[in-house]
Each structure stands twice: as structure tokens, then as C-alpha cells.
C-alpha positions as a Markdown table, in Angstrom:
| # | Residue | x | y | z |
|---|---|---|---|---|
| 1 | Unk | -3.8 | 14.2 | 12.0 |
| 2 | Unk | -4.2 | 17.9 | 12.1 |
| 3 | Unk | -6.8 | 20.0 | 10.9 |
| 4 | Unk | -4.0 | 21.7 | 8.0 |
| 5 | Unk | -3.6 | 17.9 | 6.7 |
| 6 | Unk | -3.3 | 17.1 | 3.3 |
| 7 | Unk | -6.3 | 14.9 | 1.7 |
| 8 | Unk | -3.5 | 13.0 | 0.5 |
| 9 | Unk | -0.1 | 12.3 | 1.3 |
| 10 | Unk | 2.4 | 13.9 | -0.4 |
| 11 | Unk | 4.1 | 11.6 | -3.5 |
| 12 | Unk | 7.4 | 11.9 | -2.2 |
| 13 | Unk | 6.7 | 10.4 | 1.2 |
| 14 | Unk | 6.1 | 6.9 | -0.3 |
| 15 | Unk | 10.1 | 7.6 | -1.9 |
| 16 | Unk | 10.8 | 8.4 | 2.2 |
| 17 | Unk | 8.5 | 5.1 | 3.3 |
| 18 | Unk | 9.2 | 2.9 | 1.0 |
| 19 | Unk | 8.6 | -0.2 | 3.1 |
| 20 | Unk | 5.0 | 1.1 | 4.1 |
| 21 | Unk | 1.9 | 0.0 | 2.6 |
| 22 | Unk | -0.3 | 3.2 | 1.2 |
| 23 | Unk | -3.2 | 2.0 | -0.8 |
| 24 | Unk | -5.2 | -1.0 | -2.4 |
| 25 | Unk | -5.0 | -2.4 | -5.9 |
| 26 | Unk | -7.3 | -0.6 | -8.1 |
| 27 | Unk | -9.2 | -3.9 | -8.9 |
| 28 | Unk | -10.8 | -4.5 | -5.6 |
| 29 | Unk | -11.5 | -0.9 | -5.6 |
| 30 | Unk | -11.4 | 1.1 | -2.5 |
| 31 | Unk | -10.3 | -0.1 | 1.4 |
| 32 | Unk | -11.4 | 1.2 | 4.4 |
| 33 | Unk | -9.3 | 1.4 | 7.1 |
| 34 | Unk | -10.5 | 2.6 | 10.8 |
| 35 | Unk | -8.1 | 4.0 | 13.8 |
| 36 | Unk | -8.1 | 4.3 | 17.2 |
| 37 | Unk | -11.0 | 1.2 | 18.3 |
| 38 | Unk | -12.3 | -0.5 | 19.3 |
| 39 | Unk | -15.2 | 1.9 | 20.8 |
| 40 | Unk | -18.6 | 2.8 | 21.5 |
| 41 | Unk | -19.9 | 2.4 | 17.2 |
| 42 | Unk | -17.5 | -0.7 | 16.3 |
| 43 | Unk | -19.9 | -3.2 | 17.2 |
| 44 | Unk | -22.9 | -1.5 | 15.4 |
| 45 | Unk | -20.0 | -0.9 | 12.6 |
| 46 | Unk | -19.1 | -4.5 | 12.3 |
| 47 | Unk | -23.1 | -5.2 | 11.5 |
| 48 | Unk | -23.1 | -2.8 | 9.0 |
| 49 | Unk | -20.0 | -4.2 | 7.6 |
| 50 | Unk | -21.5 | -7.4 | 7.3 |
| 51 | Unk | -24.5 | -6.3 | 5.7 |
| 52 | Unk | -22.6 | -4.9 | 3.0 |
| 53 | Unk | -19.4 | -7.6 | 2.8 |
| 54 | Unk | -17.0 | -5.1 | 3.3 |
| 55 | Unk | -13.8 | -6.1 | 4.8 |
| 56 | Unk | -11.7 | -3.9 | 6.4 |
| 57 | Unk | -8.5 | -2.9 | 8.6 |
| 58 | Unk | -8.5 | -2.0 | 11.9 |
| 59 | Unk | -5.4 | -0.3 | 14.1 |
| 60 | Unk | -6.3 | -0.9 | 17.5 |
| 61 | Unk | -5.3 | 0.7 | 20.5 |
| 62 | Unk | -4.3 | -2.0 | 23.3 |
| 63 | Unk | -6.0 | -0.5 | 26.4 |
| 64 | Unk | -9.5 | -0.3 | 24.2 |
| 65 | Unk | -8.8 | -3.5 | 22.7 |
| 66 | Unk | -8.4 | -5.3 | 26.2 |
| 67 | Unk | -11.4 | -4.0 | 27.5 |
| 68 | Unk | -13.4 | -5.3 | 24.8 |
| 69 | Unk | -11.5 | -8.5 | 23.2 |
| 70 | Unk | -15.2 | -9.6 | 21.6 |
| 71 | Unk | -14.7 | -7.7 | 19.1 |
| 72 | Unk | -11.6 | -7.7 | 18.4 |
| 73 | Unk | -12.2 | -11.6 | 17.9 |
| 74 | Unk | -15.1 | -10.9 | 16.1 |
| 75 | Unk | -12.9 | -8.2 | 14.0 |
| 76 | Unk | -10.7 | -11.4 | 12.5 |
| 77 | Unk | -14.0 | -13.7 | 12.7 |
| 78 | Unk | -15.0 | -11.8 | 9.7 |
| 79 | Unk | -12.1 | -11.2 | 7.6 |
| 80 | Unk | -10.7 | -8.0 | 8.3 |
| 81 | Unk | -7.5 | -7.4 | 8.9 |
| 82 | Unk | -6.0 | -6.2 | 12.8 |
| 83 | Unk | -3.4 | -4.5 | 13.3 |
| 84 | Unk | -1.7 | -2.4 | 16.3 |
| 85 | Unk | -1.8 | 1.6 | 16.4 |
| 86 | Unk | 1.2 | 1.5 | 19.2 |
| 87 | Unk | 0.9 | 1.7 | 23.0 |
| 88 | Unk | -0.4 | 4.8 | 23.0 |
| 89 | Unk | -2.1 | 7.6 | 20.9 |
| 90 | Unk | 1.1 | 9.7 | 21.1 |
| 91 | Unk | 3.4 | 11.4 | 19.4 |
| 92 | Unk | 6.1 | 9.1 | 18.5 |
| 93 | Unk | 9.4 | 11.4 | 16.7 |
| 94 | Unk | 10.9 | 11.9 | 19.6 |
| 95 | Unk | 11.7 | 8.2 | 20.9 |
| 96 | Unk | 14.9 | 6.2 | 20.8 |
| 97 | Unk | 15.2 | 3.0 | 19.2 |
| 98 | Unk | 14.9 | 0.5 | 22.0 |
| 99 | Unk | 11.7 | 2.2 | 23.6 |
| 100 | Unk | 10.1 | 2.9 | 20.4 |
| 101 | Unk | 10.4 | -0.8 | 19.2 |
| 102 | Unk | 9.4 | -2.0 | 23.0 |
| 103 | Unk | 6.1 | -0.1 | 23.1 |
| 104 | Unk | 5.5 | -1.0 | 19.7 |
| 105 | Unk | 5.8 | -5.0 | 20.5 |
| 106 | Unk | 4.0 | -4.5 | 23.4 |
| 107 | Unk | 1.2 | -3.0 | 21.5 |
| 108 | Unk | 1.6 | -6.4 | 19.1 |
| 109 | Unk | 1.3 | -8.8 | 22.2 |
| 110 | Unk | -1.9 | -7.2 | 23.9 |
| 111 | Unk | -3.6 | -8.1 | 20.6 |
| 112 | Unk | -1.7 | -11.2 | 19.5 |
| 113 | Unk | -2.9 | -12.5 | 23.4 |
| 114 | Unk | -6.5 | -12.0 | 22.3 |
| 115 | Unk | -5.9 | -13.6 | 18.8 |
| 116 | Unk | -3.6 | -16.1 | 19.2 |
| 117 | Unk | -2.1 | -15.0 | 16.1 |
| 118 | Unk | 0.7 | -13.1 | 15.2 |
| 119 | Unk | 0.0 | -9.3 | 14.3 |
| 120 | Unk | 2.1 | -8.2 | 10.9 |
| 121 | Unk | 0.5 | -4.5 | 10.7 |
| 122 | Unk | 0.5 | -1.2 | 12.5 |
| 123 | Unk | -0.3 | 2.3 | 12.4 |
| 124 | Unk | 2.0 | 5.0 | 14.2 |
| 125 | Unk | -0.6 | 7.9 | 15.6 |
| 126 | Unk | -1.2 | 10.8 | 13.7 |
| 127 | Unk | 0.7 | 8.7 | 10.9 |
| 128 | Unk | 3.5 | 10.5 | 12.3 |
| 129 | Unk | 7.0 | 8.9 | 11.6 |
| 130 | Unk | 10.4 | 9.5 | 10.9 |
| 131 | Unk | 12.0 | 7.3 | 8.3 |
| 132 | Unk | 14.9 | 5.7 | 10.6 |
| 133 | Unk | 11.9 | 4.9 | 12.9 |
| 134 | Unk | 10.1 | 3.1 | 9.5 |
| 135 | Unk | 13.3 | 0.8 | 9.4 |
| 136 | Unk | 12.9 | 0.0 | 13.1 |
| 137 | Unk | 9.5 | -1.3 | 12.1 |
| 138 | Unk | 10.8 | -3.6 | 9.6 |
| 139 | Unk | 13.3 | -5.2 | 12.1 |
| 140 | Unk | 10.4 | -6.0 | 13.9 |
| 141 | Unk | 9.0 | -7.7 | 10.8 |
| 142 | Unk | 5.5 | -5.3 | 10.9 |
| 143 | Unk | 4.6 | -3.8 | 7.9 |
| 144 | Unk | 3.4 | 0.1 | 8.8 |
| 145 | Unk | 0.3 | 1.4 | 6.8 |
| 146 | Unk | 0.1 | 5.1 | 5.7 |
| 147 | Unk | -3.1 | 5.9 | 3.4 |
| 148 | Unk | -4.0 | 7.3 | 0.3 |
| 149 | Unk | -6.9 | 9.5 | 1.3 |
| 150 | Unk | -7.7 | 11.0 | 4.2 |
| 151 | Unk | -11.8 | 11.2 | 5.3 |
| 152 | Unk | -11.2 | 13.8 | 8.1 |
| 153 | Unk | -14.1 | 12.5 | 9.5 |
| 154 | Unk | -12.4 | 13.2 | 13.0 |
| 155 | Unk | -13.0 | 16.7 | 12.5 |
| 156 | Unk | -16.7 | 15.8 | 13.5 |
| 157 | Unk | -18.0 | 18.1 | 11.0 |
| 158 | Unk | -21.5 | 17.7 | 9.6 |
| 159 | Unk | -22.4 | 14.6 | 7.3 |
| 160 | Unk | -22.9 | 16.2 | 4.3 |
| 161 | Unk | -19.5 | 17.9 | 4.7 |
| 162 | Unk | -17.8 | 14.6 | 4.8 |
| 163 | Unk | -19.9 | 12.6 | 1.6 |
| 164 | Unk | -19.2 | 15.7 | -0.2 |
| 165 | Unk | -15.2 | 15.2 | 0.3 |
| 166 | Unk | -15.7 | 11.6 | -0.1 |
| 167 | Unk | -18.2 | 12.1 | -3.6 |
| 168 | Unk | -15.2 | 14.5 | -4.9 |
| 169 | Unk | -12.3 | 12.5 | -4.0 |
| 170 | Unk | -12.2 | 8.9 | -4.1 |
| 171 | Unk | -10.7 | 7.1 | -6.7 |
| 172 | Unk | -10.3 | 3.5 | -7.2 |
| 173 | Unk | -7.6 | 2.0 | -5.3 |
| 174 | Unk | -7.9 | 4.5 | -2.5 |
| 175 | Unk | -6.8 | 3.5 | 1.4 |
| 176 | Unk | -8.9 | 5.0 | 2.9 |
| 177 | Unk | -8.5 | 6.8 | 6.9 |
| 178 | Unk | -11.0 | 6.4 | 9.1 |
| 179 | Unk | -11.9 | 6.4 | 13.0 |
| 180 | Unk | -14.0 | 3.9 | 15.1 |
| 181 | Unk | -12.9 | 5.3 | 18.7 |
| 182 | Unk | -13.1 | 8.0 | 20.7 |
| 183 | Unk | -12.7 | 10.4 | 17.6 |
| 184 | Unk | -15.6 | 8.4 | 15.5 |
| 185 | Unk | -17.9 | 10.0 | 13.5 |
| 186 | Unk | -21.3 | 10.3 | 15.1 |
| 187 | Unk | -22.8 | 9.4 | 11.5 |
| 188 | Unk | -20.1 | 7.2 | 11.0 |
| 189 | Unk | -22.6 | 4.4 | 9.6 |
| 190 | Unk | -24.3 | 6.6 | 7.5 |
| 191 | Unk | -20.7 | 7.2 | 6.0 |
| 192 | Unk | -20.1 | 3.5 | 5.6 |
| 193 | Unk | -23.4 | 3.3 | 4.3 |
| 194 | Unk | -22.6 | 6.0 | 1.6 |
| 195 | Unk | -19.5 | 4.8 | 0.6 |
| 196 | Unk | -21.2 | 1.2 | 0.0 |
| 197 | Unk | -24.0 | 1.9 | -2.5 |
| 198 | Unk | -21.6 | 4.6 | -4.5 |
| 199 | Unk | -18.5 | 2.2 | -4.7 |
| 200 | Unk | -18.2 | -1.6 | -4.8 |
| 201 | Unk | -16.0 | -2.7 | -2.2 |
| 202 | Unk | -15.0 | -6.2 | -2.9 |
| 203 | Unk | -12.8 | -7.5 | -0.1 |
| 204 | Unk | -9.4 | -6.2 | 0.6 |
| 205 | Unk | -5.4 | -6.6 | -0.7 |
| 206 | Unk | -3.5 | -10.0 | -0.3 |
| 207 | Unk | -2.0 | -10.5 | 3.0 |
């Protein structure tokens, strides 16, 4: 995402979308959702996690998630849910059907050969997509996942900056974007740690 995105997605893109997944059901309260691992803070991240029985989604990226496949098995071990942010951290838009849905499976079969599961979610980078290329995700029989608020906690400002936009915006039911990679917060468990004492995160959606 760029710096001049919105906090939250326009209404009218979940008309455009309308196979996509954008938020959590109010009664489980919010759900946190982390791009671009695993990296350098996911395992400390996953402790803290723990500690506070927060259950999450992560969209991996498959060259990170090959070099360290420990936690990515230790990702499902606790109950959060995995799912593929494509071959690469690129822009997307301008790909044709056949390579778009090839590097997209591909992405699905790095991670399904660490899980041994099939993988039914994904992120496209930057959340950029077009919505011919949201049908071509449905042939695949993947669910893609937009968000309802964005942290902007890639932007690497201070802290306080980011609990402040946090304190302000959340609201019950909120799917929240986050980043465990290369882009991760540097007080990304202080974040976590925030988000845990003002809001009770029980668990996540049905899947």
C-alpha cells in the first residue's frame, strides 16, 4: 500500500469484490491479519500471540516461508490461519490469466508442501487487484482477503503514531492489516501488545 491509502477501503470495492473476504464478525471482535512473513519478529510474534490467545492470519511469501518452514508449521500448530501472498511481492494488474493463476498456485504449493494441507486463502500485494483477476481466484477455489482497516504500521513511523490511529479507529469486527516481514514494525510487539489489553480478541471467523 501506498502512503496516500485510505484507512479503510472504499464501500464500493466490496460491490467490485464481492467474492473477497473483508472483515470479522463483530462478535469475536477484531482479527489481525499480518503480510509479507515470515521474518526476523514472527517467532518472537507467535510467543506473544500465545500469551495473549490471539489467533491470527498470515499471507506468506514462498521464498521467506521456505527458508523458515518452522514456523510456518508452528503458524497452523496454533490456530491461525495461512494463507499465500502470491509468488512475489509485486504488482499484479498487468498479468494475463494463465501466468497470474500459475504464480498464484505456485505460491499455494510452496506452502501446501510444508503443511500438507491444502491452502484456501491469499492476499494479492499491495491488495492490488482488478476484478476479472478476483474471478480467476475463485476458479482456483482460493478465497482472496482485502481488510477493513488499515494499521500503516509499514510506514515505520513512531509507536505512539500508530496506537493513536489504532485508539481512534478500530471498531469491532475490524480486519485488520498488518506486517511481520521485511516491512514489520520495529515495536511491532508493543502494538500487539496494545491492541490485546484494549480489545478482546477471541479467536477468529469460521473457516
Amino acid at each position: 500500500m501506498e502512503i496516500a491509502a485510505p484507512l479503510r477501503p472504499a464501500r464500493w470495492f466490496r460491490w467490485i469484490f464481492p467474492n473477497s473476504h473483508w472483515d470479522n464478525r463483530p462478535d469475536v471482535q477484531i482479527l489481525l491479519s499480518f503480510d509479507d512473513g515470515p521474518g526476523p519478529q514472527t517467532e518472537p510474534l507467535l510467543d506473544r500471540l500465545q500469551v495473549h490467545q490471539m489467533r491470527c492470519w498470515f499471507f506468506l511469501l514462498p521464498e521467506n516461508a521456505a527458508r523458515l518452514p518452522h514456523l510456518v508449521r508452528r503458524m497452523r500448530t496454533d490456530g491461525h490461519v495461512v494463507g499465500s501472498h502470491f509468488l512475489r511481492h509485486a504488482h499484479y494488474w498487468h498479468l494475463p490469466k494463465r501466468r497470474f493463476q500459475e504464480e498464484l498456485t505456485r505460491s499455494c504449493r510452496v506452502l501446501e508442501d510444508i503443511l500438507g494441507e491444502k491452502i484456501r486463502y491469499c492476499r494479492a500485494p499491495f491488495g492490488r487487484l482488478t476484478p476479472w483477476q478476483g474471478s480467476w481466484i475463485t476458479e482456483l477455489q482460493l478465497t482472496h482477503v482485502f481488510w477493513s482497516l488499515d494499521s500503516r504500521d509499514y510506514l515505520q513511523e513512531p509507536y505512539f503514531r500508530v496506537e493513536n490511529r489504532l485508539r481512534r479507529h478500530l471498531h469491532p469486527g475490524d480486519l485488520v492489516l498488518m506486517h511481520d516481514g521485511a516491512t514489520a514494525h520495529p515495536d511491532l510487539l508493543r502494538i500487539v501488545d496494545f491492541i490485546s489489553q484494549d480489545w478482546t480478541v477471541q479467536g477468529l471467523m469460521h473457516y
